[in-house]
C-alpha positions in Angstrom: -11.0 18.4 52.3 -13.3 21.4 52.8 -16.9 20.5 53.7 -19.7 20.3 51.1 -16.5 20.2 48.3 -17.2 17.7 45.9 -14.7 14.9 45.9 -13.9 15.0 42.1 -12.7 18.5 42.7 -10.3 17.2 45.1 -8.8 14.8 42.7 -5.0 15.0 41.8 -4.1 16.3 38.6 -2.3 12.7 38.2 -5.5 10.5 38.9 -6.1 10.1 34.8 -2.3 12.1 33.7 0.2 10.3 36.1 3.1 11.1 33.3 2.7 14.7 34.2 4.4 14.0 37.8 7.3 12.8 35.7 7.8 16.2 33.2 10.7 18.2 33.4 10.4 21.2 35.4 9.7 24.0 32.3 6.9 21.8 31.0 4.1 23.3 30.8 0.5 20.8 31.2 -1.2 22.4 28.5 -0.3 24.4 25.5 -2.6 27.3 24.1 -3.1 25.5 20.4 -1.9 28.0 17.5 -4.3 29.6 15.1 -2.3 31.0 12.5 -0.6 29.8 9.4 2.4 28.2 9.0 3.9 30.5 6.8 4.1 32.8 10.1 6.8 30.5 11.8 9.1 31.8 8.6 8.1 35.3 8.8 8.8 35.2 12.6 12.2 33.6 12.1 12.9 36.0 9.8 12.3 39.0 11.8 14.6 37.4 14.5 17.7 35.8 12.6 17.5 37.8 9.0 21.1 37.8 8.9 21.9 34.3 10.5 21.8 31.3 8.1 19.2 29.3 7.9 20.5 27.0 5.5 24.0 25.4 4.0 24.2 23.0 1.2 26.7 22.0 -0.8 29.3 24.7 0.0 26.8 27.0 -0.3 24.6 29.2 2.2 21.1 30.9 2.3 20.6 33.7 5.0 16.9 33.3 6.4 16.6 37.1 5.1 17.8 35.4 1.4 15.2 32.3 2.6 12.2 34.7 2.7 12.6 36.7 -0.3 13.2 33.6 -2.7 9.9 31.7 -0.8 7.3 34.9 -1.5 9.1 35.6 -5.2 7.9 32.1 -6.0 4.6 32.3 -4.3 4.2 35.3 -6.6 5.2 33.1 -9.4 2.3 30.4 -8.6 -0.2 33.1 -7.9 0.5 35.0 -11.2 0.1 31.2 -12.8 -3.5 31.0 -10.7 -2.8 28.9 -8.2 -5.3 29.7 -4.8 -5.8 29.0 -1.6 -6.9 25.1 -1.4 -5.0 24.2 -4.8 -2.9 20.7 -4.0 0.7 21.4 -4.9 2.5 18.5 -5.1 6.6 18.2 -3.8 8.8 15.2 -5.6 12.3 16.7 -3.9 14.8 15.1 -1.5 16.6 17.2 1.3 17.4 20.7 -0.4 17.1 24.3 -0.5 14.3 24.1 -2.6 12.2 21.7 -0.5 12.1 25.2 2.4 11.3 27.6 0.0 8.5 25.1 -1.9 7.0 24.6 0.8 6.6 27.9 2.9 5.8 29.6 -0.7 2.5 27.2 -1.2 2.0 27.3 2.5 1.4 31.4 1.9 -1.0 31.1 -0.6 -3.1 29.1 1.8 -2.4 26.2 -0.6 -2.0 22.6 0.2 1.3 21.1 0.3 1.3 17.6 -1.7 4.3 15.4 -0.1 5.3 12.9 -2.8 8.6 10.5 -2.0 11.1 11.1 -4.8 11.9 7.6 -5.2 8.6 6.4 -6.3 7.8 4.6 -9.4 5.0 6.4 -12.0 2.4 3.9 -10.8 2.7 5.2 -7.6 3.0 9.2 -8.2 -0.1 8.6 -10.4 -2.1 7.4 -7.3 -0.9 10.5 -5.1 -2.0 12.5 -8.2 -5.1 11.4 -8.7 -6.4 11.5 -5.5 -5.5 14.8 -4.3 -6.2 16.5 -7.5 -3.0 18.5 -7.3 -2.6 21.2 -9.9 1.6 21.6 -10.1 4.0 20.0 -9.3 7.7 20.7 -8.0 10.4 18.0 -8.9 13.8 17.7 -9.2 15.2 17.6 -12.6 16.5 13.8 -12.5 12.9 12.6 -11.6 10.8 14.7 -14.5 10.3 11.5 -16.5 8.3 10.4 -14.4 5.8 13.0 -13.4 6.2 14.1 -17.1 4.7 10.6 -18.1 2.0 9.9 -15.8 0.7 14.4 -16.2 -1.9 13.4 -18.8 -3.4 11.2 -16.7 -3.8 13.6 -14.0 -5.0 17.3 -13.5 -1.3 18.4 -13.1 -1.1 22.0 -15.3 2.1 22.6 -14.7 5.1 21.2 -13.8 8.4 22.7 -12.4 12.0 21.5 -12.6 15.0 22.0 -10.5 18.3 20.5 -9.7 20.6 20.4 -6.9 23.1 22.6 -8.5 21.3 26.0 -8.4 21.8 25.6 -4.8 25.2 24.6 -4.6 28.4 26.3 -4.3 28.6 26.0 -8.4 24.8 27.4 -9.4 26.4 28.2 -13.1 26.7 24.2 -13.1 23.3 24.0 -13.0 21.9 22.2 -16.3 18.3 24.1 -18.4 15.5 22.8 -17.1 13.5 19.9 -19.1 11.6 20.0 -22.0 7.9 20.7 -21.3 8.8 22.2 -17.7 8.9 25.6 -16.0 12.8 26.5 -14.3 12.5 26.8 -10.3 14.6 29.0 -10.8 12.9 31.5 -13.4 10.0 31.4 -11.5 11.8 32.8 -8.4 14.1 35.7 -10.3 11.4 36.4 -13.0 8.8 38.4 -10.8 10.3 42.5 -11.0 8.5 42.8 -7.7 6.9 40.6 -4.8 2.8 41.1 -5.1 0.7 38.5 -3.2 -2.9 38.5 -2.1 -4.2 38.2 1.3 -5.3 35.1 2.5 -7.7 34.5 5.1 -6.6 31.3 7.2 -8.7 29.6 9.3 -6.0 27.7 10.7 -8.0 25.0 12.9 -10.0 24.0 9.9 -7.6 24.8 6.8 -5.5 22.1 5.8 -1.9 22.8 5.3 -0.3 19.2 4.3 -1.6 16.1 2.5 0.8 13.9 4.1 0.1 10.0 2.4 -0.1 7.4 4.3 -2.1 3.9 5.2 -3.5 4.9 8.3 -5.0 2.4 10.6 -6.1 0.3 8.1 -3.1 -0.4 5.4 -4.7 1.3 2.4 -3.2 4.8 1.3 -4.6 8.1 2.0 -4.4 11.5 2.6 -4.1 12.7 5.9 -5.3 16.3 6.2 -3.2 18.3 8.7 -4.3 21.7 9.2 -2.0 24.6 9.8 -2.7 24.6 13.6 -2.2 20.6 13.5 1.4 21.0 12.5 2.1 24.7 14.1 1.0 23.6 17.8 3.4 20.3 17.4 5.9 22.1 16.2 5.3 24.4 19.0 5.5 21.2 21.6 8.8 19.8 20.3 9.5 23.3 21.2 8.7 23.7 24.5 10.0 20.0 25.5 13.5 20.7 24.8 13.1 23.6 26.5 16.5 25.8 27.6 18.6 23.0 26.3 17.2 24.6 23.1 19.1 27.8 22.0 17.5 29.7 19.5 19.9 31.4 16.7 22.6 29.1 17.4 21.3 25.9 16.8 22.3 23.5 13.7 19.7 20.5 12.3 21.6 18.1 10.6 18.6 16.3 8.4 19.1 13.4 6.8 15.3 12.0 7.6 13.3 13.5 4.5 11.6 16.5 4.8 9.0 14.9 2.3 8.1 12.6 5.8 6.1 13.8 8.3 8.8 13.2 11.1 11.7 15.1 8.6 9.0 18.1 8.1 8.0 18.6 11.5 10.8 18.2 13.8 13.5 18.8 11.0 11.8 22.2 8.6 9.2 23.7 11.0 10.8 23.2 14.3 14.5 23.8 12.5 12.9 27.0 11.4 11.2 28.3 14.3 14.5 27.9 16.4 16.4 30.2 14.2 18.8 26.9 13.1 20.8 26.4 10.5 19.8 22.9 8.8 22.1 21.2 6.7 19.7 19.1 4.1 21.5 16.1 3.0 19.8 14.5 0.1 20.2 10.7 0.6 21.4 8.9 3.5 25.2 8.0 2.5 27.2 7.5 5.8 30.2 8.9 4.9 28.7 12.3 3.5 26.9 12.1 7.0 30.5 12.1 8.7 31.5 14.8 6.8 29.0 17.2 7.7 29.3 16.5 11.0 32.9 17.3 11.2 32.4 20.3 8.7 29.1 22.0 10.3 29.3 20.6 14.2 25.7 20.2 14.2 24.0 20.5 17.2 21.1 18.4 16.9 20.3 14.9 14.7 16.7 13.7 14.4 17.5 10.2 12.9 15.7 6.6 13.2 17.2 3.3 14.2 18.8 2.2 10.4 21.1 5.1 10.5 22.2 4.9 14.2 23.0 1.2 13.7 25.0 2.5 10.7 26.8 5.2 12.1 27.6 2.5 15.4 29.5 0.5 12.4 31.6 3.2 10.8 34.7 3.2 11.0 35.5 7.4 11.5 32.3 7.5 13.7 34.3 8.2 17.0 36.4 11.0 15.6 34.7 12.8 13.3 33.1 16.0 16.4 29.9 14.0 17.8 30.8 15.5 20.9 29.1 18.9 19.1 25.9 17.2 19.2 23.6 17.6 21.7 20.7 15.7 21.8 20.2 12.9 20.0 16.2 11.8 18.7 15.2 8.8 17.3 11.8 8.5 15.6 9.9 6.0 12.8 10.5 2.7 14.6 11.3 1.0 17.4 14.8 1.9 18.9 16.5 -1.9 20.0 17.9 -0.8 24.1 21.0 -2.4 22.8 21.6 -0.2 20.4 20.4 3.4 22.8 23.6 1.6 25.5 26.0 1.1 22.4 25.1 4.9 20.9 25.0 6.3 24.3 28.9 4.6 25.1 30.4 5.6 22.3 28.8 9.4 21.8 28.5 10.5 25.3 25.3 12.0 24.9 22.2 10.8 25.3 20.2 9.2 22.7 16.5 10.2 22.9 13.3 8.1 21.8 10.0 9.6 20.3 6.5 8.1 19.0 4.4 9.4 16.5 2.0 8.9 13.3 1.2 11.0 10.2 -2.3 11.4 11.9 -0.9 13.1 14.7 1.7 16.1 12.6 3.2 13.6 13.9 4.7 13.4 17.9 2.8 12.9 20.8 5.4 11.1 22.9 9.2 11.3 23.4 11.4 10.9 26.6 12.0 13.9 28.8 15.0 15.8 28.9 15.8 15.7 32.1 13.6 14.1 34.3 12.9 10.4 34.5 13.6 7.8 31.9 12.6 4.7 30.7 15.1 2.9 27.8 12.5 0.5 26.1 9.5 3.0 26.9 8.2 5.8 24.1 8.6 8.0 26.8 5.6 10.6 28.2 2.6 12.5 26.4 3.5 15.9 24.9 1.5 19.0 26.4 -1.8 19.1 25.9 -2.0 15.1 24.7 -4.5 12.8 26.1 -3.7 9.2 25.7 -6.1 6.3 26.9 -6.0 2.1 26.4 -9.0 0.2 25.2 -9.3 -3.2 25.3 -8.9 -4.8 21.8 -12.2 -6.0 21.4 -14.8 -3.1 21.1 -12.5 -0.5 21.7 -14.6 1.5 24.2 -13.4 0.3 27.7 -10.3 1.3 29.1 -8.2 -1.3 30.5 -6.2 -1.1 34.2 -2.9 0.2 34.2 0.0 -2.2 33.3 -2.6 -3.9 30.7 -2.1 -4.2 27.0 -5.2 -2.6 24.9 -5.1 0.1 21.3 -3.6 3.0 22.2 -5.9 6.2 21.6 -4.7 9.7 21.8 -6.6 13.0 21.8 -4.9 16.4 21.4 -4.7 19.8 19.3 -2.2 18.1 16.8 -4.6 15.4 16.0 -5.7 15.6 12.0 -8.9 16.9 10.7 -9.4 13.6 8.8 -8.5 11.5 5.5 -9.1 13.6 2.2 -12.4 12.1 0.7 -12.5 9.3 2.7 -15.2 9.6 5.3 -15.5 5.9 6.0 -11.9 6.0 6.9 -12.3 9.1 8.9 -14.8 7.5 10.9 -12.6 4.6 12.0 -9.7 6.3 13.1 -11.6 9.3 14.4 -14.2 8.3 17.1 -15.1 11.1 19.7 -12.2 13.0 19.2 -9.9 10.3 19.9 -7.6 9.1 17.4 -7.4 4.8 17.2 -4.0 4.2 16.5 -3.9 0.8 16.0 -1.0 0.2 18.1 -1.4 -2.0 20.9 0.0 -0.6 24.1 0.4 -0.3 27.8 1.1 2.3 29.8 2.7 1.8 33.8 1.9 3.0 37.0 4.3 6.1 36.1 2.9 7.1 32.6 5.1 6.1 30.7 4.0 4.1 27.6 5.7 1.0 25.4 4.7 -0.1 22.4 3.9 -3.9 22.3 2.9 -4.5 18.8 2.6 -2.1 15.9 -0.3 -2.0 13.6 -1.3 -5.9 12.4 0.2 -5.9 8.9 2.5 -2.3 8.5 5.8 -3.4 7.6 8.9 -0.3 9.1 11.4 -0.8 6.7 14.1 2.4 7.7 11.4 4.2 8.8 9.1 3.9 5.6 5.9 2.7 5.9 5.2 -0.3 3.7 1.7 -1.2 3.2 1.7 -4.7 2.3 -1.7 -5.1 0.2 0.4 -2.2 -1.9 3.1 -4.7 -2.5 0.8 -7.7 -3.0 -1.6 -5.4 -5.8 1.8 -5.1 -7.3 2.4 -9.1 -7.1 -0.9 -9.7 -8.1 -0.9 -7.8 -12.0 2.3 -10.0 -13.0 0.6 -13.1 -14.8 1.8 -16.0 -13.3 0.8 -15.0 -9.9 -2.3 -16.6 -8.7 -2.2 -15.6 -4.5 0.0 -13.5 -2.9 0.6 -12.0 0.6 3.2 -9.7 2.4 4.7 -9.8 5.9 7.6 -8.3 7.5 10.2 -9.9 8.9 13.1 -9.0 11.0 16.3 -7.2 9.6 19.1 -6.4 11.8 19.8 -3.3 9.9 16.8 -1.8 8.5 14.6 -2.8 11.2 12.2 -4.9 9.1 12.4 -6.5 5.8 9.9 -7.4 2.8 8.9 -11.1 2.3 6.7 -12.2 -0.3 4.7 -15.6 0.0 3.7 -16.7 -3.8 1.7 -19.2 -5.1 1.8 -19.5 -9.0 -0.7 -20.1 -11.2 -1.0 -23.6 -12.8 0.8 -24.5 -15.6 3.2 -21.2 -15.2 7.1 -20.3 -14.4 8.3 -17.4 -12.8 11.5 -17.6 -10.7 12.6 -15.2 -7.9 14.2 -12.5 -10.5 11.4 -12.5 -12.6 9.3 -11.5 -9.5 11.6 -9.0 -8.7 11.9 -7.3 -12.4 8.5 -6.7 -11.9 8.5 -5.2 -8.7 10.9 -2.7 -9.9 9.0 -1.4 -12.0 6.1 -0.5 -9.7 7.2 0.0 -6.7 9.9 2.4 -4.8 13.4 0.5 -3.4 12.2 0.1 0.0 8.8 -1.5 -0.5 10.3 -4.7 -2.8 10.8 -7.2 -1.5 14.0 -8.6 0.2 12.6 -12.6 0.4 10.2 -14.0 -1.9 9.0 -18.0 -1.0 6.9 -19.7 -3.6 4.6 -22.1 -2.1 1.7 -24.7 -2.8 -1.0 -23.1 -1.0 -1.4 -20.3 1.5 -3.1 -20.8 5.0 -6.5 -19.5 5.1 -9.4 -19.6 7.5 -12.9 -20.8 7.1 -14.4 -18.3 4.7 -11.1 -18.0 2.8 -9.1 -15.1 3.9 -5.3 -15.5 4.2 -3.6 -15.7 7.6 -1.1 -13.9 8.0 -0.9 -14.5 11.3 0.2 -18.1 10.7 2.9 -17.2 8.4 4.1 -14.4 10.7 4.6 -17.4 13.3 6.2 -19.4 11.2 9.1 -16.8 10.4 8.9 -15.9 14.3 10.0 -19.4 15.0 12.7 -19.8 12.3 14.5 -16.7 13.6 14.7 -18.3 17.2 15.6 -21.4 16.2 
């Protein structure tokens, strides 16, 4: 060491980032974060692959050149019908064509794109309404119904239909759009020529995406991703893969829903910044899945855990041209080792985890390419991603290596905060650093593992299940007098929904009756799979439930 040099300056780069020892060697440390809008990752595309297709879907297939024009002839559409930079526009569609153009169109106009999961109930498409104050919205034609029922209640103006067959091989199959809608499709052909405004982004404080979710603390909420939130993690799923990426010849099988963070992310922006051709399926149906793979040859499948353990079980699995696939990813939920040796045997290629949160666009973590590996482990920090452990209690002392504490993570792909929820904001946000929740450790190499997820968030297939969603449901039918909601292991959807009831006296209800009811308010995956009636519920001195107890209970049932 040089005299006089302080010995900070001296310090290895791996003191506080030891994972950066163990990135593969086109890594970079740090990432310059982006600072335009998102709209430019099409526009860029565009001017690269015009002629290359950036899109096939039921036999048919959209050019990104045919991509662009359809995305700014709608975003003259919905500025011609006043919607402005800021406005909430709200998207009900599975995996389609019209979910790209949707949301790079609103994304121009420097509005806010509204995720809403097509499968939910009007209770629930009400809440998302309501709170984000969203001015259209854009749904398929199956699920009008329901928005149609709950618009009053809202500020939704307008609402606009589509169905899967404009976009299939068959478009003049393609039924009129609903009473008291606007046609998709109208909207894109009707303008005689594109005319939009300029907008002025500020993309490190404009938000781009309302992505809902329960946060840190269980109870639904916008998180507000800006446009350089989801451009710069798109831009480090980027620059991870590095050269085994090949831009222009790449092909994104997506079954994970574009409407979740994970699908829109890694699957739409990344997809479309790559040049690749993405094959939308619309719902997870393992034999349509074996068919596109032997009819596309994609070259890359973002999936979670329920449809690896699916595909492991089919019966074509081995024949059907997985050897076209690349790389692997698995996001959502915890990955079981068994089933990464099992994939890995039987595919040949590796099978590659990831971590993430809507809070965070969403990946901060995910195994290297090349370099060293850690089945069981979330893998290393993305570029420019801090990551610390505090202890549990007060959550400002870091805790030695190997020790489990919260995990907390600080990067440019961190949210600007919960939409009208400061209180909220203030709990996940502290400093800069983002409380996850999740206890963690990480080893003497940097690589990090997951111990426990947050307290009470059920995974069931990748969906986030709140349970004091579920139990609000439980609570409005009128012979329920407590309620409470814990997950509990499922061999094939990871977790499962189980319902602890204790009924008011004097009343019936059996298990169906508590099930009709659920149907009604909730989406498929949030009902619940087991329902127990009981006497009482445990509770601790001043009343509150323990879920904890309960939890242990069902731990020791499954081990006995």
């Amino acid at each position: 060491m040089t005299a006089g040099m302080d010995p900070a300056e001296n310090e290895s780069p791996y003191a506080k980032k030891p994972w950066l020892k163990h990135y593969d060697y086109w890594s970079p440390r740090e990432i310059n974060p982006s600072r335009q809008q998102l709209y430019q990752i099409l526009q860029i595309a565009t001017v690269n692959f015009r002629e290359r297709p950036a899109v096939a879907f039921m036999g048919m297939q959209l050019t990104f050149g045919e991509v662009k024009s359809e995305v700014d002839r709608l975003a003259t559409s919905l500025h011609r019908m006043g919607i402005t930079k800021g406005d909430r526009v709200g998207i009900m569609l599975p995996n389609c064509p019209q979910y790209l153009i949707s949301f790079f169109a609103i994304s121009r106009l420097g509005a806010i794109v509204t995720n809403i999961n097509p499968i939910y109930t009007p209770r629930e498409v009400e809440m998302v309404a309501k709170d984000s104050g969203m001015r259209a919205v854009i749904v398929m034609d199956l699920m009008t119904p329901v928005v149609l029922s709950i618009k009053d209640k809202t500020a939704i103006e307008y609402v606009i239909s589509t169905s899967l067959q404009e976009y299939s091989g068959s478009p003049e199959t393609a039924p009129p759009a609903p009473e008291n809608t606007l046609s998709f499709k109208v909207l894109i052909n009707e303008p005689a020529e594109v005319s939009l405004p300029r907008v002025l982004i500020d993309a490190e404080k404009d938000v781009a995406v309302l992505q809902y979710t329960g946060g840190t603390t269980g109870v639904p909420k916008g998180a507000m991703l800006t446009h350089s939130n989801l451009y710069t993690n798109c831009l480090q799923s980027f620059l991870w893969g590095g050269p085994l990426t090949r831009q222009g010849e790449e092909r994104y099988l997506m079954v994970i829903p574009y409407f979740h963070i994970y699908g829109q992310t890694v699957g739409l922006l990344l997809g479309t910044w790559n040049g690749a051709m993405q094959i939308p399926i619309p719902r997870f149906d393992p034999d349509l899945l074996i068919q596109a793979i032997r009819q596309y040859k994609p070259t890359f499948f973002p999936s979670v855990p329920t449809l690896y353990i699916s595909m492991l079980n089919h019966p074509e699995i081995k024949n059907c041209g997985l050897e076209h696939i690349k790389r692997f990813n698995s996001g959502s939920a915890p990955l079981p080792v068994e089933v990464i040796e099992k994939f890995e045997q039987m595919s040949g290629a590796m099978l590659y985890e990831g971590y993430g949160l809507t809070e965070a666009s969403p990946t901060t973590h995910s195994t290297a390419t090349m370099a060293k590996r850690k089945p069981g482990s979330i893998g290393l920090p993305f570029p420019s991603t801090e990551c610390k452990i505090v202890d549990l209690e007060t959550g400002t002392t870091e805790v030695p290596v190997g020790q489990e504490g919260e995990l907390c993570i600080r990067g440019p792909q961190i949210m600007k905060g919960y939409w009208n929820r400061p209180e909220e904001t203030a709990i996940a946000l502290r400093d800069g650093w983002l409380y996850t929740g999740d206890v963690s450790r990480m080893d003497e190499d940097g690589f990090f593992y997951i111990v426990q997820r947050k307290k009470d968030m059920i995974i069931v297939s990748g969906f986030n299940v709140y349970p004091n969603e579920v139990e609000d449901v439980l609570f409005t039918h009128p012979a329920v007098l407590e309620a409470v909601v814990i997950g509990v292991p499922d061999e094939y959807r990871g977790e499962a929904v189980k319902a602890f009831i204790v009924l008011k006296a004097g009343t019936v209800a059996t298990e169906d009756d508590i099930l009709e009811h659920c149907r009604a308010n909730l989406a498929k995956y949030k009902i619940p799979s087991f329902i127990e009636f009981m006497d009482d519920l445990p509770k601790s001195a001043v009343g509150k439930i323990l879920r904890r107890e309960l939890r242990d209970v069902e731990s020791k049932k499954n081990k006995s």
